[in-house]
C-alpha positions as CSV (number, residue, x, y, z in Angstrom):
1,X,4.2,205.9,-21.2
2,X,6.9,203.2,-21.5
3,X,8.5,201.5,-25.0
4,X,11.4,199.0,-25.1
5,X,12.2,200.1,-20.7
6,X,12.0,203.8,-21.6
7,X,9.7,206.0,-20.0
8,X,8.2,209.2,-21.3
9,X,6.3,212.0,-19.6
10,X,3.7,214.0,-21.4
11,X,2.0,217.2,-21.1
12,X,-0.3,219.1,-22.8
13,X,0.5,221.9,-25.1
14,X,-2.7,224.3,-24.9
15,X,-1.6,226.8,-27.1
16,X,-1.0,224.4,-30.4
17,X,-3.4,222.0,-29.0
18,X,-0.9,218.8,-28.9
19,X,0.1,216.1,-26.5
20,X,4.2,216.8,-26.1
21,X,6.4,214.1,-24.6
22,X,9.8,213.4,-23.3
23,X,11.8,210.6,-22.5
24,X,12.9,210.8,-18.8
25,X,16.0,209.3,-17.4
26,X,18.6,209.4,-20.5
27,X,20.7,212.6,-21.1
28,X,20.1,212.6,-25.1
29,X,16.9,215.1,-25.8
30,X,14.5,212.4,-27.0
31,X,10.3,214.2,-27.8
32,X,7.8,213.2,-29.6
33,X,4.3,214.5,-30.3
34,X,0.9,214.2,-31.4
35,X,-2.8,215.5,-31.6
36,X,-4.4,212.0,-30.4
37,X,-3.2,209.3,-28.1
38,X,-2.5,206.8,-30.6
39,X,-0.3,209.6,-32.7
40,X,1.4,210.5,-29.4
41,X,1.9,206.6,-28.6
42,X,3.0,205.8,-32.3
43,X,5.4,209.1,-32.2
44,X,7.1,207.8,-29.3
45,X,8.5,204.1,-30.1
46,X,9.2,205.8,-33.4
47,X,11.5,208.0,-31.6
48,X,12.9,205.3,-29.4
49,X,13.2,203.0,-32.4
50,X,15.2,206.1,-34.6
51,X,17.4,206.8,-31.0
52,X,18.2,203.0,-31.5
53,X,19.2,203.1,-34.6
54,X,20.9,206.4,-35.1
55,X,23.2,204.8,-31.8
56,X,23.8,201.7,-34.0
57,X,24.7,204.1,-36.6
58,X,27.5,206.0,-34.8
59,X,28.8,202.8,-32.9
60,X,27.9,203.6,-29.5
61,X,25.1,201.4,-27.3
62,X,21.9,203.4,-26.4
63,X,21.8,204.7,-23.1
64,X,19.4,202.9,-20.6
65,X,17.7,205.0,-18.6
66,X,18.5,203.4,-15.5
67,X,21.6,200.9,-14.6
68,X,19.7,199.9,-11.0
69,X,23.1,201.3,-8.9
70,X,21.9,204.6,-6.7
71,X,24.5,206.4,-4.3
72,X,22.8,208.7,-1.8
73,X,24.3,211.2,0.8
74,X,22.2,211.8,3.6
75,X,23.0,213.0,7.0
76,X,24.7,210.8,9.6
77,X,21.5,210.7,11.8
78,X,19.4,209.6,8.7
79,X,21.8,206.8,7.8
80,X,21.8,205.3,11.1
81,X,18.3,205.6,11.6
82,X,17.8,203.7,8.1
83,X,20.2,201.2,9.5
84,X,18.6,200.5,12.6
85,X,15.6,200.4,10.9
86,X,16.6,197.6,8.5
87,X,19.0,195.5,11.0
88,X,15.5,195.6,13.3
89,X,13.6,194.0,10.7
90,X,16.3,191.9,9.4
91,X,17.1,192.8,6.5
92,X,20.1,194.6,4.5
93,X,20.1,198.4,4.3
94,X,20.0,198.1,0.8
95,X,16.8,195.7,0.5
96,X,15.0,198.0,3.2
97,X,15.9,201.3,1.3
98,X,14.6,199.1,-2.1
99,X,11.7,198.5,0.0
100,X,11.3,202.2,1.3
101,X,11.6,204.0,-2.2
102,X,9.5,201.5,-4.1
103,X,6.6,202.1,-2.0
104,X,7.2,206.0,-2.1
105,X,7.7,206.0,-6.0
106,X,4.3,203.9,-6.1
107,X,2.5,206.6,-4.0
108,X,3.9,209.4,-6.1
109,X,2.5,207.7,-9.1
């Protein structure tokens, strides 16, 4: 699920028979909940929209779940292949490894 550039994950609670969700990628504990879909996707921009506003409240800017800048440490061999890789097909390392992870995150979808 996604609101406002937040995303949310949900599962299924079997045992109270509810849809439980989480919003991934900030450090603040945001859930939500709800027996239907349309509880569980009005529960979640009200919790996004009350996250919001209790920031506003205390002065301080919501955190966005992602700022776009990623620093990776791989192994020497790894790197250079990934280099090679991009220089071969012209491009920078960082549009190729853009290229390489968007595709993966797609697949993992």
């Amino acid at each position: 699920m996604r609101y406002k550039g937040y995303t949310a994950r949900v599962d299924f609670d079997d045992r109270d028979g509810i849809f439980v969700g989480r919003v991934l990628g900030v450090r603040d504990a945001i859930s939500f909940h709800g027996e239907t879909v349309a509880e569980l996707r009005r529960d979640f921009r009200q919790a996004i929209e009350h996250y919001v506003a209790v920031c506003a409240k205390r002065g301080e800017t919501p955190e966005k779940p992602y700022s776009g800048k990623l620093m990776l440490r791989v192994p020497p061999d790894v790197h250079a292949a990934a280099a090679i890789a991009a220089e071969a097909k012209g491009e920078s390392l960082n549009h190729w490894a853009t290229q390489v992870l968007r595709r993966a995150a797609i697949t993992e979808r």
